[in-house]
N, C-alpha and C positions, 0 to 999 in steps of 0.2 A: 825483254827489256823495253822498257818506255820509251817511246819514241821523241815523247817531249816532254820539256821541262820548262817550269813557271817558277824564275826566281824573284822572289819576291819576300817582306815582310810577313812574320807571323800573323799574318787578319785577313780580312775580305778584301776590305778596298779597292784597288783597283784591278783584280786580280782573279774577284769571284766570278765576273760573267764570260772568263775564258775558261773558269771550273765547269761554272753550267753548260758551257756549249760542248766542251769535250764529254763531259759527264752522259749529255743525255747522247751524244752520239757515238756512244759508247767505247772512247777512247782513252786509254791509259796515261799518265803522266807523273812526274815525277818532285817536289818539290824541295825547293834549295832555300832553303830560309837562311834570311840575311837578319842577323843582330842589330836592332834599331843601335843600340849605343856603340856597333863598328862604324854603321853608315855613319849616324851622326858626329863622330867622333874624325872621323873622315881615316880609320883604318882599315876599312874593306878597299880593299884592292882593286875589284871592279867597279868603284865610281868613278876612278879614273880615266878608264876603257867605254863606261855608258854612254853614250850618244850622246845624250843629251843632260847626263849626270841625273838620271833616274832610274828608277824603277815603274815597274815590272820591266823583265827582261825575258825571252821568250826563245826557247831552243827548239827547233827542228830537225835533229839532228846537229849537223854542224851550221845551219844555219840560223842565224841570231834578229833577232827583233826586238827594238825598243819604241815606244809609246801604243796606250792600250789598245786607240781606235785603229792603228795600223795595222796589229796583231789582232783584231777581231776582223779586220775587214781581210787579212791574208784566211784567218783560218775560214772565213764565210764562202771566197773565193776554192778552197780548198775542198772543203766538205758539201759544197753545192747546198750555199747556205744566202746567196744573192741572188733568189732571183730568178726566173726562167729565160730574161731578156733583158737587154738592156735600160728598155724603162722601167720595169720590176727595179732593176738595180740604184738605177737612179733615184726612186721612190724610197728602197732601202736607204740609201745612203742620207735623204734629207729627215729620213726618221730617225735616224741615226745621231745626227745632227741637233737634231729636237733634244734627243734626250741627252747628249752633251752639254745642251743649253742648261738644261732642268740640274744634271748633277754638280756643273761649276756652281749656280746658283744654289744647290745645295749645301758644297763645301765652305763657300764663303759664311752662310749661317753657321750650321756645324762647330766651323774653326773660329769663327771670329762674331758670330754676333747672338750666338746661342743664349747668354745671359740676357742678354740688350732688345731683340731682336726676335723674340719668339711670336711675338702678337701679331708684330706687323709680318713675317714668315707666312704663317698659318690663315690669315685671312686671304692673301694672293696667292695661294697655293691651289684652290682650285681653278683661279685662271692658266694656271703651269699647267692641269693636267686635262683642261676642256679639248687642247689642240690632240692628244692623244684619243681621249673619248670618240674626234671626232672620225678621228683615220680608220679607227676601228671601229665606227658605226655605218661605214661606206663599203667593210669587205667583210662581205658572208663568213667568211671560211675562219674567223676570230684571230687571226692574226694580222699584223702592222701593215703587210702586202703581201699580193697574193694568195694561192693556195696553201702555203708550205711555208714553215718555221723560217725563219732568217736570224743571222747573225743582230740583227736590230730588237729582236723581241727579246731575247735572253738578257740586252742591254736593258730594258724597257722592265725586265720583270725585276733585273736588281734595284733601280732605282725606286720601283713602287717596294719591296719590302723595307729599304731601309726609311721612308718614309713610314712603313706601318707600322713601323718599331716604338715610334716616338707621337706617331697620331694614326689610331688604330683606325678612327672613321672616317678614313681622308677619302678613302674610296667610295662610301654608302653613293654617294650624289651620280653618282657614276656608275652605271649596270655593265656597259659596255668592257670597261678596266679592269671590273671587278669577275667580267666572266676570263676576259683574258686570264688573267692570275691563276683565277685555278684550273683554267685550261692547261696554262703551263708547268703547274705543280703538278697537276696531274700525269703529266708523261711518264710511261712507268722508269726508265734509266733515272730523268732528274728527279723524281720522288725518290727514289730511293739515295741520292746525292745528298739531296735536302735532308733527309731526316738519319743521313749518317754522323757521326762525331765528326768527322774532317773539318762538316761545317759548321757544326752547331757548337762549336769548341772555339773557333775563332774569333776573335772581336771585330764588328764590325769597321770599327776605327781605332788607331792606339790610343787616342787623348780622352777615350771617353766609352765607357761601357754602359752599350746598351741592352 
C-alpha cells in the first residue's frame, strides 16, 4: 500500500513536482482526484476541511499537508533532499524561492495575460532565467546547491518544461539550464516517470491545453 497520497486535480499543476520528487526516489503514491466541477461547484466536502481552501493536499499516512512549498520542503526534509548543512539548506530554500517567483509570474500570464501579454512575456523571460543560469554556473556538480539533487531542482525542472511547451528556445541562450534539464530527465526512476502515460496524459493546466 502507498504510503502517500496527492489529492489533487486531474493535471500537473501544482502537483507534478511532488510526482518528480517521489518518482525519482523511488516511492509509491497514490492519487485522489478531485472533480473540477465538485470543487468549483463548492460540493467537495474537503474544501471545507483545506487549510486554506486549496489544493493540493498531501497525505502521509495520517498526516496531512496543504500548500505545495510546504509539502516539498517536508518531503526534501524527509528524503534528505536539503542539503548537507544548514547553509546548503538555506541556499536551497532561496532557490526555491527564485523559482516561486518565476512560476506566480508565470501563472498571472498563462491565466490572465496570455492573449495581451505574450510579447511583452517572452522578451523579460530570459532576465527570469539569467539568475538561475547563474547559480548553476557557480556549482560543478550541475545542480542548484551542492553535490546532490534537492527538493529545489525538481521545482526548477517543472517550471523550465512548462515554459518549453510554449517557447521551445527559451533555453538555447543558456548552456548551463539547458545541461541541468537533461541532467534531470536523465535520472533513470524520473525518466522513466517522464515518459510514462500518468504524465504525459495529463494537462498541463485546465484552461488550456498545451
Amino acid at each position: 500500500m502507498a504510503q502517500y497520497t496527492i489529492t489533487y486535480f486531474n493535471i500537473r499543476g501544482r502537483s507534478e513536482v511532488m510526482r518528480f520528487l517521489l518518482a525519482d526516489q523511488g516511492c509509491e503514491w497514490k492519487e485522489d482526484i478531485v472533480p473540477f466541477h465538485d470543487w468549483y461547484d463548492g460540493k467537495a466536502e474537503l474544501k471545507k476541511t483545506a487549510v486554506f481552501g486549496q489544493l493540493p493536499m498531501f497525505a502521509d499516512g495520517d498526516f496531512i499537508l496543504f500548500q505545495s512549498n510546504a509539502i516539498l520542503r517536508y518531503l526534501g526534509r524527509k528524503h534528505d533532499l536539503y542539503g548537507k548543512n544548514d547553509k546548503e539548506a538555506a541556499f536551497i530554500d532561496m532557490a526555491n524561492d527564485g523559482v516561486e517567483d518565476l512560476r506566480l509570474k508565470y501563472a498571472k500570464f498563462f491565466f490572465q495575460e496570455w492573449d495581451t501579454g505574450k510579447e511583452k512575456y517572452m522578451e523579460d523571460l530570459p532576465n527570469q532565467l539569467r539568475p538561475f543560469e547563474r547559480l548553476l554556473s557557480q556549482n560543478s556538480s550541475g545542480f542548484l546547491v551542492g553535490s546532490t539533487v534537492s527538493f529545489a531542482d525538481y521545482n526548477l525542472l517543472d517550471i523550465l518544461q512548462n515554459h518549453l511547451i510554449f517557447a521551445p528556445d527559451c533555453l538555447n541562450s543558456f548552456p548551463h539550464l539547458k545541461a541541468f534539464k537533461e541532467k534531470m530527465e536523465s535520472r533513470p526512476k524520473l525518466k522513466a516517470y517522464l515518459q510514462s502515460n500518468d504524465h504525459k496524459n495529463r494537462l498541463v493546466h485546465p484552461t488550456r491545453k498545451l
